[in-house]
C-alpha positions as CSV (number, residue, x, y, z in Angstrom):
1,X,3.1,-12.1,6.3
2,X,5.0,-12.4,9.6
3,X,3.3,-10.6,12.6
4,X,5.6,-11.9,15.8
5,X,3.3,-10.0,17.7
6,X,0.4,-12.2,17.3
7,X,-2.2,-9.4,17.4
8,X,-3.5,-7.6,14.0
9,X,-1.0,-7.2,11.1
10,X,0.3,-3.5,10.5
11,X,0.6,-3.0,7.0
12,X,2.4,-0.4,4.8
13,X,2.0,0.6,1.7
14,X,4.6,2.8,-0.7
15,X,4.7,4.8,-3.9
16,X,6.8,7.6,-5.2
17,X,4.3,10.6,-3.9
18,X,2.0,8.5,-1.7
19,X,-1.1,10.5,-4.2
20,X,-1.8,7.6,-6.0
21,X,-0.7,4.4,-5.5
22,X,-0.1,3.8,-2.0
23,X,-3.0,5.6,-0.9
24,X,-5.5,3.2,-3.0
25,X,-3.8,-0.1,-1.7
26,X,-4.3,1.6,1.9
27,X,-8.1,2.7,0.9
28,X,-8.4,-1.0,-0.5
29,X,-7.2,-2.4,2.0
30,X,-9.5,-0.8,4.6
31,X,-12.3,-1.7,2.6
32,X,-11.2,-5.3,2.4
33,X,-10.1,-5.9,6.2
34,X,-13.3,-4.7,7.2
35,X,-15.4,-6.5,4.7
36,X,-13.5,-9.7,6.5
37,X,-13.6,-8.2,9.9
38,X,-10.1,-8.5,10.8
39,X,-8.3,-5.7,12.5
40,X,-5.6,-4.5,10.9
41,X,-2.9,-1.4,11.2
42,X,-2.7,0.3,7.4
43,X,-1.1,3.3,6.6
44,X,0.6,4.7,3.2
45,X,3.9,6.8,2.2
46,X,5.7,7.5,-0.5
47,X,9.5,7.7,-1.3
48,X,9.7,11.0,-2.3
49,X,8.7,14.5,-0.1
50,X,6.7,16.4,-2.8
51,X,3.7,15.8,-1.7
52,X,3.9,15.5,1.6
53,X,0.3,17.0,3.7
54,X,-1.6,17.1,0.6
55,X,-4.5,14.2,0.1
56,X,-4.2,11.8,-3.0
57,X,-4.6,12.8,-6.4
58,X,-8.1,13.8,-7.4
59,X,-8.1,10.9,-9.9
60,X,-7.4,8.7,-7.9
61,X,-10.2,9.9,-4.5
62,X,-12.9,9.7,-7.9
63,X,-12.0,6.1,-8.5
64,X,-12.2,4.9,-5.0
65,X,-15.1,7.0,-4.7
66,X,-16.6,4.7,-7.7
67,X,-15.3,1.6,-5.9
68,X,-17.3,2.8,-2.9
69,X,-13.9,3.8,-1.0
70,X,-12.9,6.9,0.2
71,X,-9.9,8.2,0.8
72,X,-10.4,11.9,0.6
73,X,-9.4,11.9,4.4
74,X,-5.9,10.7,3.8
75,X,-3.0,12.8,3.7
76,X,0.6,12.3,2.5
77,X,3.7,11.7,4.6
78,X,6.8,10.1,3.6
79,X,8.7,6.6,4.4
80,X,10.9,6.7,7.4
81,X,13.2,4.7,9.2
82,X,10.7,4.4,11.9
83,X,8.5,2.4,9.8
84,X,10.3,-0.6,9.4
85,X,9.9,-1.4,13.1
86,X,6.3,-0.2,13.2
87,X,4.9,-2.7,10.6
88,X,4.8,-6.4,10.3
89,X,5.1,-5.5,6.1
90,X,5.9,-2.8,3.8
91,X,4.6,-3.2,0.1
92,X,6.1,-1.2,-2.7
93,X,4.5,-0.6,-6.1
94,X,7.0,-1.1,-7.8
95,X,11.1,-1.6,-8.3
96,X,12.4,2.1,-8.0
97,X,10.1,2.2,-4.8
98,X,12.0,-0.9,-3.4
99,X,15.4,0.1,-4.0
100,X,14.6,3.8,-2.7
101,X,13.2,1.4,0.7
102,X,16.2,-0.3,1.1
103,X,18.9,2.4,0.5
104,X,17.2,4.1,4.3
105,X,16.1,0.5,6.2
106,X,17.9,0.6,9.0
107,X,19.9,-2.1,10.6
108,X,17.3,-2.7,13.5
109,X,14.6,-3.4,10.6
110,X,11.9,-5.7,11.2
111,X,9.1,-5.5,8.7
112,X,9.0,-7.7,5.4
113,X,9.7,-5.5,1.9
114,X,8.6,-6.7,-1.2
115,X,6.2,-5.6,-4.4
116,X,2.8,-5.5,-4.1
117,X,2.3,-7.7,-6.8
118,X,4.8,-10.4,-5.0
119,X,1.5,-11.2,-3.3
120,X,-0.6,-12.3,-6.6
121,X,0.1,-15.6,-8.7
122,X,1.8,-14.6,-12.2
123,X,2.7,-11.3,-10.8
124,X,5.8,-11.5,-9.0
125,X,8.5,-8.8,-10.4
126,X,6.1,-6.9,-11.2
127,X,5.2,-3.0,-10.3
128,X,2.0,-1.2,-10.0
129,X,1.5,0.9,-13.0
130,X,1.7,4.6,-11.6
131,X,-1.5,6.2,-13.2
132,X,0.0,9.8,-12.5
133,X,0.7,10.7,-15.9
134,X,-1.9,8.9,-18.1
135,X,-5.6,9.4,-18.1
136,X,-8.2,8.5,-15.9
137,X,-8.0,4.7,-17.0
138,X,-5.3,4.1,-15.3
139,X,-7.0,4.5,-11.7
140,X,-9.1,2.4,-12.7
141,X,-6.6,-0.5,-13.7
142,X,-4.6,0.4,-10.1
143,X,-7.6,-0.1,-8.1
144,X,-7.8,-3.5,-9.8
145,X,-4.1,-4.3,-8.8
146,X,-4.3,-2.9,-5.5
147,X,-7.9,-4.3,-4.7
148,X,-6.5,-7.8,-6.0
149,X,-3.4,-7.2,-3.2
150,X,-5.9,-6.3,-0.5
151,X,-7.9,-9.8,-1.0
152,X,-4.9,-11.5,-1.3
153,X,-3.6,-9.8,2.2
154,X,-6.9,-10.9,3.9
155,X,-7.3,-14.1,2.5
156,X,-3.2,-14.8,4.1
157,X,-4.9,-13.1,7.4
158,X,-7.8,-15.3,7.7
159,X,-5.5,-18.8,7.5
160,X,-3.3,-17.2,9.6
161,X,-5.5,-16.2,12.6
């Protein structure tokens, strides 16, 4: 991850609704950067305005909860062209998240784009299964792709600093 400005990385993460997804990388994420004890600047969004104010899915605060997370506090907000200056690195979950990043990045844009699963080895390409629809299960296998993302982001953090 590029941080040109040599103090702690700033780190975005973004789903469709910023419920489910995005919120768990960013409560992962927390988690793991303290864990390490590297600061670090996380936040979460989401494409799409629907849910904009409201915290994440229930599902998915019970899963973190379970993973000794929580995210209850968080509310959602949506991607703007702001953020591409703000962070060193915006993740997406997965393709249509991407694509909906790049059709508002602004020509001034500074931050990195690229999947979240970029980040893990076998994984590239690949998106973040969105757990909205399907049962609880689901949390529980995005918490493992998103947790796997946050180690990956600290481990990159600790050779780096």
């Amino acid at each position: 991850m590029r941080n040109d400005r040599k103090d702690a990385p700033a780190i975005l993460f973004l789903c469709l609704g910023n419920i489910c997804r995005s919120p768990l990388a960013e409560g992962a994420a927390r988690a793991a950067f303290a864990k390490a004890g590297i600061a670090a600047t996380l936040d979460s969004a989401g494409t799409g305005d629907w849910h904009v104010g409201h915290p994440p899915d229930h599902r998915a605060q019970a899963e973190a909860r379970r993973r000794g997370t929580d995210i209850s506090g968080l509310a959602a907000r949506q991607l703007v062209p702001e953020d591409f200056t703000r962070f060193d690195l915006i993740l997406a979950a997965d393709e249509t998240n991407l694509r909906d990043a790049l059709a508002i990045r602004p020509p001034d844009a500074t931050a990195e784009l690229k999947l979240m699963l970029d980040l893990l080895p076998g994984r590239k390409g690949q998106g973040v299964t969105d757990p909205y629809y399907g049962d609880d299960g689901g949390f529980a296998a995005t918490w493992d792709d998103v947790s796997a993302v946050a180690d990956a982001l600290v481990a990159e953090a600790s050779s780096s600093g």
